[in-house]
C-alpha positions as CSV (number, residue, x, y, z in Angstrom):
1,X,40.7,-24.2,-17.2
2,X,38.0,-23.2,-20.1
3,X,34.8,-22.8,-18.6
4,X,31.3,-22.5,-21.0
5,X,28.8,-20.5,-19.2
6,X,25.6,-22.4,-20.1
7,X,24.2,-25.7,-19.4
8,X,23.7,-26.2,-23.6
9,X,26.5,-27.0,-25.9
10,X,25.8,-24.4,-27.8
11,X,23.7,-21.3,-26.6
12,X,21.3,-19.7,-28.7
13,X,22.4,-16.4,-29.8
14,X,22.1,-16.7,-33.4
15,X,22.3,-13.6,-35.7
16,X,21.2,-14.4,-39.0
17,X,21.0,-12.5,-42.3
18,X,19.8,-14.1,-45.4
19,X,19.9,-17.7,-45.1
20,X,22.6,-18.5,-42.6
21,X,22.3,-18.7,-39.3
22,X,24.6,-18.3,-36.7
23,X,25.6,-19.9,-33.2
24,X,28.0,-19.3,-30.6
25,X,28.4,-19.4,-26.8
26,X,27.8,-16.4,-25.6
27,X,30.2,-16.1,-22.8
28,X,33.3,-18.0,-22.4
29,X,35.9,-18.1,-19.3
30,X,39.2,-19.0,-19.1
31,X,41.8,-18.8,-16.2
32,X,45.3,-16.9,-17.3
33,X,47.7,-18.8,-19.1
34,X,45.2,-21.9,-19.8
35,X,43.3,-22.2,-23.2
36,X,40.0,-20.8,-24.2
37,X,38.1,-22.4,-26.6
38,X,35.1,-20.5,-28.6
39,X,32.7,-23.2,-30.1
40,X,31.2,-21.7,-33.5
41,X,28.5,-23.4,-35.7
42,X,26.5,-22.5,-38.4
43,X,23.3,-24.1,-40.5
44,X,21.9,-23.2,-43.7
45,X,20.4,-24.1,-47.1
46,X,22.7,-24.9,-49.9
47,X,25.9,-23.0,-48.7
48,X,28.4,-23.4,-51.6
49,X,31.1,-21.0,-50.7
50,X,31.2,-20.5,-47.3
51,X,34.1,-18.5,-45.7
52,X,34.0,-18.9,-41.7
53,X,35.9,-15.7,-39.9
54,X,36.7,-15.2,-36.3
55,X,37.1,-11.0,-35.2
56,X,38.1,-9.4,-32.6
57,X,36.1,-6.9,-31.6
58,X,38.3,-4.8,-29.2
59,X,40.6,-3.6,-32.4
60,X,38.2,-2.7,-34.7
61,X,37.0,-5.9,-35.9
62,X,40.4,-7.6,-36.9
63,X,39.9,-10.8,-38.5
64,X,42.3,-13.0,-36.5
65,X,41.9,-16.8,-38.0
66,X,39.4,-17.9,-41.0
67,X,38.4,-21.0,-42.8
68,X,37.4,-21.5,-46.2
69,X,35.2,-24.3,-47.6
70,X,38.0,-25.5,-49.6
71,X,39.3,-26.9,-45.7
72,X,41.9,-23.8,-46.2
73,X,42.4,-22.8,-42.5
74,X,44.4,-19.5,-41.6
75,X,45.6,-17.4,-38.9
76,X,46.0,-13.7,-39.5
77,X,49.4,-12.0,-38.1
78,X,49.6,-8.5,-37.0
79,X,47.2,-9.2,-34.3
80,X,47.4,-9.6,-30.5
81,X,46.7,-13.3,-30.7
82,X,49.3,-14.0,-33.5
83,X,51.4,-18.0,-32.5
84,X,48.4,-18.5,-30.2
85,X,45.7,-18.2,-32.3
86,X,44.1,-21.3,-34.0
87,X,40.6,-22.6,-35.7
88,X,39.9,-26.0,-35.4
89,X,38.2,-28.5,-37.8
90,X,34.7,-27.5,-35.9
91,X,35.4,-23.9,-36.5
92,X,35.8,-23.5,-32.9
93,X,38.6,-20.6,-32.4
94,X,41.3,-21.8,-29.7
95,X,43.4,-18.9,-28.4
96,X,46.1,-20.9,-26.5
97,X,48.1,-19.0,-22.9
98,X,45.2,-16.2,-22.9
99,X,46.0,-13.0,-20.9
100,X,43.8,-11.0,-18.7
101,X,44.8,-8.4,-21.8
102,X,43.3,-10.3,-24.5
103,X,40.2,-8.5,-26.2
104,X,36.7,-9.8,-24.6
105,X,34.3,-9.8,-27.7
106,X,34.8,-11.8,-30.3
107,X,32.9,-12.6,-33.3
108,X,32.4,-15.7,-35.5
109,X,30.9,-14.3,-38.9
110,X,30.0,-16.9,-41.3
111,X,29.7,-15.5,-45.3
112,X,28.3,-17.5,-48.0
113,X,28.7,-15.8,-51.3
114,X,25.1,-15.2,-52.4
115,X,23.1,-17.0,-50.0
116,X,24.1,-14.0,-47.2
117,X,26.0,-13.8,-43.9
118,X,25.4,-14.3,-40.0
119,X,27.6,-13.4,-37.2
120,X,27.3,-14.8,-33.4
121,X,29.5,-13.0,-30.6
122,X,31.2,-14.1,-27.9
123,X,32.8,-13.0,-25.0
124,X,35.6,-13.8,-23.3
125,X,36.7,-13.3,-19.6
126,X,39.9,-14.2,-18.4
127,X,40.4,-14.2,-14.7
128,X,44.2,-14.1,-12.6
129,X,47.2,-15.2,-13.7
């Protein structure tokens, strides 16, 4: 069971850098071996080419999944989330069977060419299995 610490559906903890602002929950828990899901939204003025990345924080920033304004939706391999990692329509990051090992901080980082970049970060705890 995914529970969203915070009686908002999305909390204010938006970073924002040049004109894009972004927000996430800021804490997320799961049980082990349900799915988490990380909520993700972003607001702006005129965003053209907007490229919408989830990281994981615990290996150096490792992009896991990313979307690009195209509707192009990814997930990257050669991380610990690889066949259980995937970003919705919403840009919400779902991270499907999640461990007690899988990293707690992540970040959704929004970058829209010249108009800037925001980030919002999230963390995850996962309790028993």
């Amino acid at each position: 069971m995914t529970h969203i610490i915070n009686s908002f559906a999305f909390a204010c903890f938006p970073v924002c850098c040049g004109t894009v602002t972004v927000k996430v929950n800021p804490k997320v828990e799961a049980d082990g071996g349900t799915t988490a899901k990380l909520p993700c939204a972003y607001s702006g003025t005129a965003l053209p080419d907007v490229v919408v990345g989830w990281h994981d924080y615990e290996n150096q920033r490792v992009r896991v999944a990313y979307r690009k304004n195209s509707g192009e939706r990814m997930s990257d391999t050669g991380t610990p989330l690889v066949d259980r990692v995937t970003l919705e329509e919403d840009l919400t990051l779902t991270i499907k069977s999640v461990k007690p090992s899988d990293p707690t901080k992540y970040y959704c980082q929004v970058t829209a060419g010249k108009d800037g970049s925001g980030e919002g970060e999230t963390t995850l705890d996962v309790f028993g299995m």
